[in-house]
N, CA, C and O atoms as CSV, one atom per row, in Angstrom:
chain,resi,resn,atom,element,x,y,z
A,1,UNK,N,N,122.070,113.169,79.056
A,1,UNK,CA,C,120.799,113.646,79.570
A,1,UNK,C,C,119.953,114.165,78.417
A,1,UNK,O,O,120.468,114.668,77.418
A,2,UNK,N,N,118.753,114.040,78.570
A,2,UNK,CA,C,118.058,114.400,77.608
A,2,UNK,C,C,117.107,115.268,77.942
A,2,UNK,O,O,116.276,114.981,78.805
A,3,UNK,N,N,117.109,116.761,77.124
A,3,UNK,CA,C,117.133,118.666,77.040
A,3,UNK,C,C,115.147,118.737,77.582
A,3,UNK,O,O,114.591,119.575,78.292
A,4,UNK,N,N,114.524,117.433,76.846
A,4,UNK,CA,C,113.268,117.635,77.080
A,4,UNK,C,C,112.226,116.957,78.038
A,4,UNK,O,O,111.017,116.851,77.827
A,5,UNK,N,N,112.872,116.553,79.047
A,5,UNK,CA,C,112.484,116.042,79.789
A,5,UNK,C,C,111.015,117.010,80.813
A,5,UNK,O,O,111.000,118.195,81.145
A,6,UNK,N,N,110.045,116.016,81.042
A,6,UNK,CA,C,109.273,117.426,81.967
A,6,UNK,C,C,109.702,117.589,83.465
A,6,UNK,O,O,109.308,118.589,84.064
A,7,UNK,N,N,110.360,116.815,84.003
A,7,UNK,CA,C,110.364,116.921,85.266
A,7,UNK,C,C,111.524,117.682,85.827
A,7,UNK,O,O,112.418,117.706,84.981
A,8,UNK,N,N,111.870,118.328,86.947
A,8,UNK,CA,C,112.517,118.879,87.153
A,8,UNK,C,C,114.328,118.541,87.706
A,8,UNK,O,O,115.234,119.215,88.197
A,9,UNK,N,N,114.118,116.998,87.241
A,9,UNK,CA,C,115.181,116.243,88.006
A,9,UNK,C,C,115.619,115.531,86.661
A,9,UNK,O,O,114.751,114.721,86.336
A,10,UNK,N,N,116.370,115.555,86.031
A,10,UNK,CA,C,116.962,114.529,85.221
A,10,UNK,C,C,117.468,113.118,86.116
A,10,UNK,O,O,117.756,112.975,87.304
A,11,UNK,N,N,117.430,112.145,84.935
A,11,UNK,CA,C,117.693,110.628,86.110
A,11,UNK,C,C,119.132,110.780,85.692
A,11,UNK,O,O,119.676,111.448,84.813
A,12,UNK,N,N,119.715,109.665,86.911
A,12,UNK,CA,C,121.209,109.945,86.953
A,12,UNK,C,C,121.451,108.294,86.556
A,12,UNK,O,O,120.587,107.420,86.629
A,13,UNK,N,N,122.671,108.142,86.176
A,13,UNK,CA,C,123.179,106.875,85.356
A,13,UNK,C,C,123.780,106.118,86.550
A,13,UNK,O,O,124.687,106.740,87.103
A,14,UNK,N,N,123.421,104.664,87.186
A,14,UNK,CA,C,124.051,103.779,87.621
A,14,UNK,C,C,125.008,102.937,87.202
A,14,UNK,O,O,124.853,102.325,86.145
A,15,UNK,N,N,126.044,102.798,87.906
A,15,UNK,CA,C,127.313,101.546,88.021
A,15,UNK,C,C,127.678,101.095,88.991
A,15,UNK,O,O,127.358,101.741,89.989
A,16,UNK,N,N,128.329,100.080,89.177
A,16,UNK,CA,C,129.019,99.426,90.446
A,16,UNK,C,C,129.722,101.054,90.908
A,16,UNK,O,O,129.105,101.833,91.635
A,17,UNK,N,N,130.568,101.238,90.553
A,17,UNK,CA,C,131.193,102.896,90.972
A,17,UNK,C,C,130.378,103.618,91.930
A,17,UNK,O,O,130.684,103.904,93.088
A,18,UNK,N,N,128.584,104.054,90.892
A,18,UNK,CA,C,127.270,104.835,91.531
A,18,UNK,C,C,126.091,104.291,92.152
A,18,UNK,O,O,124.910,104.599,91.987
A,19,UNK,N,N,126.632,103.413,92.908
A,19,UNK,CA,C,125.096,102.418,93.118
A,19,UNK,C,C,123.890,103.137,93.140
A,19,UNK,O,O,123.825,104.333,92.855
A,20,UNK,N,N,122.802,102.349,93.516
A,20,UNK,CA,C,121.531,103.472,93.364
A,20,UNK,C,C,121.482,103.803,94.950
A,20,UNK,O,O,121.779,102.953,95.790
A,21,UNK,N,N,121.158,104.862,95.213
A,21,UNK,CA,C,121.227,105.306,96.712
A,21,UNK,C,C,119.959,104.333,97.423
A,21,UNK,O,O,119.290,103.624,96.672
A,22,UNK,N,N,119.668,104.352,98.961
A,22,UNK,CA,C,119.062,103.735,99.932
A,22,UNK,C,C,118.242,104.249,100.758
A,22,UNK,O,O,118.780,104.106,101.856
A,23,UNK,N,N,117.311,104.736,100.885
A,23,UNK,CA,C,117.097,105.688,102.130
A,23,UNK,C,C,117.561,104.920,103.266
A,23,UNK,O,O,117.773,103.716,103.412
A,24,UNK,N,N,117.696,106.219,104.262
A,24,UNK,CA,C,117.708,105.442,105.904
A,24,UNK,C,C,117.513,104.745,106.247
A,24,UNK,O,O,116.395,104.563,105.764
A,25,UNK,N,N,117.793,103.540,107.168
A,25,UNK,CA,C,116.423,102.546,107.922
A,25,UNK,C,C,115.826,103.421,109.607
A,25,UNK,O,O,116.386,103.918,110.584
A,26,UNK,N,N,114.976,103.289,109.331
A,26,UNK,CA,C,114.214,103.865,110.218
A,26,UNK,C,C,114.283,103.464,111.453
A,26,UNK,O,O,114.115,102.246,111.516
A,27,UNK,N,N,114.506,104.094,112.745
A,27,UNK,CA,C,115.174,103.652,113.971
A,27,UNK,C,C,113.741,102.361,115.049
A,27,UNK,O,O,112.633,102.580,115.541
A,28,UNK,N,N,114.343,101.523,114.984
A,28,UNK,CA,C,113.035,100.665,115.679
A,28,UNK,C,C,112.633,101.170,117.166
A,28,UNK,O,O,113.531,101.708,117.813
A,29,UNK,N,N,111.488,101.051,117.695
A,29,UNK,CA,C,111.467,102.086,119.228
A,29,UNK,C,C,111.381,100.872,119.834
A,29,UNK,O,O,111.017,99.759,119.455
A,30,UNK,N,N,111.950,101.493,121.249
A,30,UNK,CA,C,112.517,100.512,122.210
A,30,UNK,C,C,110.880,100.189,123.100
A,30,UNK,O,O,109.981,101.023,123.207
A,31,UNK,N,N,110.859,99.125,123.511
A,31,UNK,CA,C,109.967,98.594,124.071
A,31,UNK,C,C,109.114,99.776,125.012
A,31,UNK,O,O,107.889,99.858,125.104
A,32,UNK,N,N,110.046,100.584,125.621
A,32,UNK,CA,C,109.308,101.528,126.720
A,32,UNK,C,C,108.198,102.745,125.405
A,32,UNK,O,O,106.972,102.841,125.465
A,33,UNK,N,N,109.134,103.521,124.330
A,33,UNK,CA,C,108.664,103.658,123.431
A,33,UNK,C,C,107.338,103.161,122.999
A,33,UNK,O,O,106.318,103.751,123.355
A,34,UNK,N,N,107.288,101.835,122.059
A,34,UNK,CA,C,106.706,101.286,122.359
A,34,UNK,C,C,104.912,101.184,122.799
A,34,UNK,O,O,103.950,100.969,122.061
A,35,UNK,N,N,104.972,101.450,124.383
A,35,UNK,CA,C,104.266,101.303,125.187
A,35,UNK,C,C,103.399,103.095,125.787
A,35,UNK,O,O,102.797,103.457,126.798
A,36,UNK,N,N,103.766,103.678,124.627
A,36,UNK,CA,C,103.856,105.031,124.874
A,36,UNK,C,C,102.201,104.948,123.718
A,36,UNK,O,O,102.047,104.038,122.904
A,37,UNK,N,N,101.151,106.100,123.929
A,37,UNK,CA,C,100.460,106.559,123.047
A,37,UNK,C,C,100.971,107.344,121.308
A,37,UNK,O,O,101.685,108.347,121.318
A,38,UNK,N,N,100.644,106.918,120.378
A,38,UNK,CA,C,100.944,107.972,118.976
A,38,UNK,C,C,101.175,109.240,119.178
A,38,UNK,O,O,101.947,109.812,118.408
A,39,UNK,N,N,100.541,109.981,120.286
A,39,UNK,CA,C,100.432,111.144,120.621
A,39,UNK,C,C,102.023,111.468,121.217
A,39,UNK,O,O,102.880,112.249,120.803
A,40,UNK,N,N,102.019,110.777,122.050
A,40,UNK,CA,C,103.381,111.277,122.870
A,40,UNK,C,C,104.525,110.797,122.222
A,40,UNK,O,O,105.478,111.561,122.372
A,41,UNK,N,N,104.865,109.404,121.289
A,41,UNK,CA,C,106.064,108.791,120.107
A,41,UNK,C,C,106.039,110.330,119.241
A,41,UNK,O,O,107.036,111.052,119.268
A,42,UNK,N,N,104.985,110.666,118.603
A,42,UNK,CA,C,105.180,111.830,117.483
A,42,UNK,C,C,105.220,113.458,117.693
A,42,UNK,O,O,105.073,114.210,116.729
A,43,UNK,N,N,105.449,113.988,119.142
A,43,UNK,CA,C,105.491,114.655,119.130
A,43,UNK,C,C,107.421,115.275,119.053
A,43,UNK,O,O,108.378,114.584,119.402
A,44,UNK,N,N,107.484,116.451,118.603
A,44,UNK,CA,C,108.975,116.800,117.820
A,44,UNK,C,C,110.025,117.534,119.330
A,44,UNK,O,O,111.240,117.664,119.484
A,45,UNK,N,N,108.871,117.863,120.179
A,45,UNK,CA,C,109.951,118.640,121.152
A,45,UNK,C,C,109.791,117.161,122.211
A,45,UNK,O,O,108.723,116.658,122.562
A,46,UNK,N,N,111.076,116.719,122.541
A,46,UNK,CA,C,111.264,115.784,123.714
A,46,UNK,C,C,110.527,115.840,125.237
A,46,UNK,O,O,110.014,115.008,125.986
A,47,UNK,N,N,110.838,117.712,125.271
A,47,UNK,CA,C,110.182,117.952,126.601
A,47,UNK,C,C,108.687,118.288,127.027
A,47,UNK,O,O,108.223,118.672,128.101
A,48,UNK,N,N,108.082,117.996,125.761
A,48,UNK,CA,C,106.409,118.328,125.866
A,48,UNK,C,C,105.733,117.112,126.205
A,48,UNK,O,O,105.885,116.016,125.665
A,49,UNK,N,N,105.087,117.367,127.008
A,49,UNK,CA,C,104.434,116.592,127.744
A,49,UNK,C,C,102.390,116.738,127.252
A,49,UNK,O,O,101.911,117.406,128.169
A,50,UNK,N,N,101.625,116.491,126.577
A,50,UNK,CA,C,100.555,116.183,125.983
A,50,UNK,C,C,99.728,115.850,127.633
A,50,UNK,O,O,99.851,114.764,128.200
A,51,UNK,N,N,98.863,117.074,128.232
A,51,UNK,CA,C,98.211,116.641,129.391
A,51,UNK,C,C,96.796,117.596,128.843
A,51,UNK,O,O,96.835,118.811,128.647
A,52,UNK,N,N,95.655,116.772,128.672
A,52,UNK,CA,C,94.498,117.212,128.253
A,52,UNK,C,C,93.610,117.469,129.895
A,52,UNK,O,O,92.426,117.654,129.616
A,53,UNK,N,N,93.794,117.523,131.227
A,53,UNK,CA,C,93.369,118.163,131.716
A,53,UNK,C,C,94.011,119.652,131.945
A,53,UNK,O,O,93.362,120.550,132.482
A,54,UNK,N,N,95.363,119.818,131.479
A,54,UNK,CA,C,95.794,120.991,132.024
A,54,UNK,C,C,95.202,121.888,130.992
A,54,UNK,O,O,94.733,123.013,131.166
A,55,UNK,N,N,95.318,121.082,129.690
A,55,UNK,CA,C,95.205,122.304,128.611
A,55,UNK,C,C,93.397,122.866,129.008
A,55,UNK,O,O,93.009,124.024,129.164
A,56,UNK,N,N,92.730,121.810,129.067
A,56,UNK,CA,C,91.439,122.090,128.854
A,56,UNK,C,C,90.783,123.561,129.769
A,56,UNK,O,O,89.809,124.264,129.498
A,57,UNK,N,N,91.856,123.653,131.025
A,57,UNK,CA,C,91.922,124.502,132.379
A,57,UNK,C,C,92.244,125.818,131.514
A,57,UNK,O,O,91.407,126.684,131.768
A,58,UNK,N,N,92.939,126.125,130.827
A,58,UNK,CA,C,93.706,127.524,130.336
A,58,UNK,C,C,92.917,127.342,129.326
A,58,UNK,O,O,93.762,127.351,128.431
A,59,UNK,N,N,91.670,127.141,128.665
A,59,UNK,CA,C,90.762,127.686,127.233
A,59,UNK,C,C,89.961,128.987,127.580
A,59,UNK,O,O,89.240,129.131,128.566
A,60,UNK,N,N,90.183,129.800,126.715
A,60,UNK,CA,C,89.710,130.843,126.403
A,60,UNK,C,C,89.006,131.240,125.439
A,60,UNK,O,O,89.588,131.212,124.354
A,61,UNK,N,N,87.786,131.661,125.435
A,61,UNK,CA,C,86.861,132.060,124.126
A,61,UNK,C,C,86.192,133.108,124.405
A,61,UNK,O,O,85.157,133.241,125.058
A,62,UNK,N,N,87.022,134.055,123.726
A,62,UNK,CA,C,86.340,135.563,123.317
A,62,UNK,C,C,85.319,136.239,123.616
A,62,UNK,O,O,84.470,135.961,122.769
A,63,UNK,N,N,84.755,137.262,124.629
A,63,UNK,CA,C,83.942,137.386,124.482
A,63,UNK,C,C,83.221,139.137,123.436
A,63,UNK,O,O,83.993,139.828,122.772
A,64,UNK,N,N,82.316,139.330,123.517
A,64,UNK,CA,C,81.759,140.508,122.591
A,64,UNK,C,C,83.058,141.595,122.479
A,64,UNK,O,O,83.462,142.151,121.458
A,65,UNK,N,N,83.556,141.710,123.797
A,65,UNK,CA,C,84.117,143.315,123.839
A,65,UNK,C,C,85.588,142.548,123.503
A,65,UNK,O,O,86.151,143.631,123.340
A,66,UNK,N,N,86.474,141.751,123.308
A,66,UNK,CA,C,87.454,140.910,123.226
A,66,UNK,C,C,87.071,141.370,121.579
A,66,UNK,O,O,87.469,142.330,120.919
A,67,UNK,N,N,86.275,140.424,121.289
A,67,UNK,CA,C,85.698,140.265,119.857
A,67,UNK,C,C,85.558,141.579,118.934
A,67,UNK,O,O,85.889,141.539,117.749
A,68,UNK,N,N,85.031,142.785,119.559
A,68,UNK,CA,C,84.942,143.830,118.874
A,68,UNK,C,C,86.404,144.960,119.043
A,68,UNK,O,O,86.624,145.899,118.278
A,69,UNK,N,N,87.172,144.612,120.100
A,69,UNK,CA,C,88.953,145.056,119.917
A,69,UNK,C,C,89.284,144.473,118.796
A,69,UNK,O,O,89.386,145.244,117.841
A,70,UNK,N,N,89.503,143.263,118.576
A,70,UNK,CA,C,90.157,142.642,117.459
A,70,UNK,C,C,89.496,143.009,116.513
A,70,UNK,O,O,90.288,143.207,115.591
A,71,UNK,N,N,87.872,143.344,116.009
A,71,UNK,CA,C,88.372,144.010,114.747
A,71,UNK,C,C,88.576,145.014,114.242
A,71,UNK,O,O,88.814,145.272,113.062
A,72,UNK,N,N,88.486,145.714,115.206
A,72,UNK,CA,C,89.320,147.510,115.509
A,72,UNK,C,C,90.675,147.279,115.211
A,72,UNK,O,O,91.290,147.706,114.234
A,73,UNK,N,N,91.083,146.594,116.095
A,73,UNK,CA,C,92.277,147.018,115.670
A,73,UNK,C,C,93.282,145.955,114.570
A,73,UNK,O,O,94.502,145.790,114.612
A,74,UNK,N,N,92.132,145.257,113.486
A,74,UNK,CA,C,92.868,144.623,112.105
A,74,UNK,C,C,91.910,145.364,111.255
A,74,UNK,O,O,91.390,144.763,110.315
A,75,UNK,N,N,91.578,146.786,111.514
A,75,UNK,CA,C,90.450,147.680,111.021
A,75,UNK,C,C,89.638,146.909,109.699
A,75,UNK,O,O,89.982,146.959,108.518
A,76,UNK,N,N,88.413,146.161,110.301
A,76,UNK,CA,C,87.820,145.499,109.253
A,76,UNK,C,C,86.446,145.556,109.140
A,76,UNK,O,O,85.626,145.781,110.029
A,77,UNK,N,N,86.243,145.302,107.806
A,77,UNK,CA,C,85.004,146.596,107.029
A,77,UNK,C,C,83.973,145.497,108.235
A,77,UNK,O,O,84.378,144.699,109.080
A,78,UNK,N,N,82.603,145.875,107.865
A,78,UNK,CA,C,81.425,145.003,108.731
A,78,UNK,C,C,81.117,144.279,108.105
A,78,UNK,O,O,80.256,143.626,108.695
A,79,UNK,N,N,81.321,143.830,106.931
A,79,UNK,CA,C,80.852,142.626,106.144
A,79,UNK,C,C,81.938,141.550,106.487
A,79,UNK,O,O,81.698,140.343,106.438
A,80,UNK,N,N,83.216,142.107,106.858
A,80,UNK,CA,C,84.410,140.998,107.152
A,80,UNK,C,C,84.718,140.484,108.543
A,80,UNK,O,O,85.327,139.469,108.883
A,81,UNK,N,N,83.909,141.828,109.558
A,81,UNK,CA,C,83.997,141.496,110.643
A,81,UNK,C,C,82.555,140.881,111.035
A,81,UNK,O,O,82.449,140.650,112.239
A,82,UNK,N,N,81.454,140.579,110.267
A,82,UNK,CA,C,80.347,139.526,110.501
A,82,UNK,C,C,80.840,138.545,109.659
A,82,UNK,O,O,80.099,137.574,109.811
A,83,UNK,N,N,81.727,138.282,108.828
A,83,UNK,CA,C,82.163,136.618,108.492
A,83,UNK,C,C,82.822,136.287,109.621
A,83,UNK,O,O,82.407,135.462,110.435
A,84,UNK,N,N,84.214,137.122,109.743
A,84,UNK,CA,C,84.914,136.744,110.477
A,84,UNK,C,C,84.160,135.976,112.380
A,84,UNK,O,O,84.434,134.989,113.063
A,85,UNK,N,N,83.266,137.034,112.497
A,85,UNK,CA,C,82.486,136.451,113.805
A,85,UNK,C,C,81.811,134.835,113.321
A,85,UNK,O,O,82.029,133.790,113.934
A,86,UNK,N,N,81.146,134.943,112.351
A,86,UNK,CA,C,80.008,134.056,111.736
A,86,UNK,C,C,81.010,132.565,111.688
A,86,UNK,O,O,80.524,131.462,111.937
A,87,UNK,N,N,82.647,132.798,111.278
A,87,UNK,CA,C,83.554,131.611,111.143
A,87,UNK,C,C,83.722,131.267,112.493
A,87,UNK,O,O,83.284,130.187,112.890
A,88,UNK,N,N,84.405,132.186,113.392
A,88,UNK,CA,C,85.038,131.848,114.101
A,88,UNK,C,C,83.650,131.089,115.394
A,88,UNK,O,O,83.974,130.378,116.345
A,89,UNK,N,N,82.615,131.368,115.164
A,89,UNK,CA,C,81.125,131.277,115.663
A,89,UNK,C,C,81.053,129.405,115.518
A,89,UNK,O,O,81.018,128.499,116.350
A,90,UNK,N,N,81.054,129.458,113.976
A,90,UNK,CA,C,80.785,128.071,113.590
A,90,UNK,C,C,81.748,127.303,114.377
A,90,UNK,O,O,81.266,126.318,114.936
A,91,UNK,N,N,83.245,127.562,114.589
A,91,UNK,CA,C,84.128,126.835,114.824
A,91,UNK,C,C,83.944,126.363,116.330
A,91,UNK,O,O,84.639,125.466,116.807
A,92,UNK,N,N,82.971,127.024,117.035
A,92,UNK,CA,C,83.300,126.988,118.532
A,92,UNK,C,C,84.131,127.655,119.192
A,92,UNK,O,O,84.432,127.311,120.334
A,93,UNK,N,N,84.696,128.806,118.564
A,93,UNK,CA,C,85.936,129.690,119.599
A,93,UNK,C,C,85.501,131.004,119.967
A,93,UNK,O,O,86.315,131.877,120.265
A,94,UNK,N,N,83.992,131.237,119.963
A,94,UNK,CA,C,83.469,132.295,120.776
A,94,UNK,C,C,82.823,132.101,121.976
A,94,UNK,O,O,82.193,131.079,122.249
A,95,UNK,N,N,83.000,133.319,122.904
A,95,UNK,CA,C,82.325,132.608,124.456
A,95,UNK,C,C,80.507,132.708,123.670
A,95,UNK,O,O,80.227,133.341,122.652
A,96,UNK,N,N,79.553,131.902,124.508
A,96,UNK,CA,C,78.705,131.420,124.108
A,96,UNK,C,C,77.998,132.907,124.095
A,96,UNK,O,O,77.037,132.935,123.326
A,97,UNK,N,N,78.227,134.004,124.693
A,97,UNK,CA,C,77.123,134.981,124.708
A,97,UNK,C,C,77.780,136.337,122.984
A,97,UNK,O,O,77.564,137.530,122.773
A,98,UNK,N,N,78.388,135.511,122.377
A,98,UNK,CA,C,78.750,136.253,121.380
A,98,UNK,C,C,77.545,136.016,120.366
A,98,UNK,O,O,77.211,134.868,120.073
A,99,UNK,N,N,76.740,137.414,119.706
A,99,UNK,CA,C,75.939,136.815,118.881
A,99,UNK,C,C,76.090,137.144,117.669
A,99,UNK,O,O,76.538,138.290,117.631
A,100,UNK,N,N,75.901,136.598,116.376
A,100,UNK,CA,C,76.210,136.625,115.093
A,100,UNK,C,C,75.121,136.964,114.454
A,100,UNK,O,O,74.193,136.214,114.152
A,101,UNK,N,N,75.289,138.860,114.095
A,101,UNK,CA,C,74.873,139.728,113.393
A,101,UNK,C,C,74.269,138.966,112.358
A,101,UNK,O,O,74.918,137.962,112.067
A,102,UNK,N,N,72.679,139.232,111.383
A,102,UNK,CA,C,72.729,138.535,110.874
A,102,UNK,C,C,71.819,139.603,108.990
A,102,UNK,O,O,71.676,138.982,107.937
């Protein structure tokens, strides 16, 4: 091995003995799979189910007095709690009657 290498992995020496390793083959999805949306193949928990009318039913967006607890109580100066409104404003996650101090 050689002392000056930059990377953090020295290379390792092949022989019939060390072949060069393989990754995995990647599992092919079964036809039903398949026939499924990207959304629902890639999600990691089996039992979640991806339903955009239910979620859309349970949205919540903040309103003034919601808005002015939270920054009471992450006690934050008024220059951080008019960004913080002014971001979270831009993003769309305030109820619409929140207004941004200006």
């Amino acid at each position: 091995m050689h002392s000056e290498l930059p990377s953090s992995i020295a290379p390792k020496p092949h022989c019939p003995e060390l072949p060069i390793p393989t990754p995995p083959k990647r599992k092919q999805p079964s036809s039903e799979e398949s026939n499924k949306s990207e959304e629902e193949v890639n999600v990691e928990d089996p039992h979640y189910k991806l339903s955009s009318a239910a979620g859309e039913k349970n949205l919540y967006y903040p309103n003034k007095r919601d808005l002015n607890d939270l920054i009471r109580d992450l006690g934050l100066t008024k220059s951080n709690a008019e960004l913080l409104t002014s971001r979270l404003k831009e993003l769309e996650l305030l109820d619409e009657s929140v207004q941004v101090a200006s």
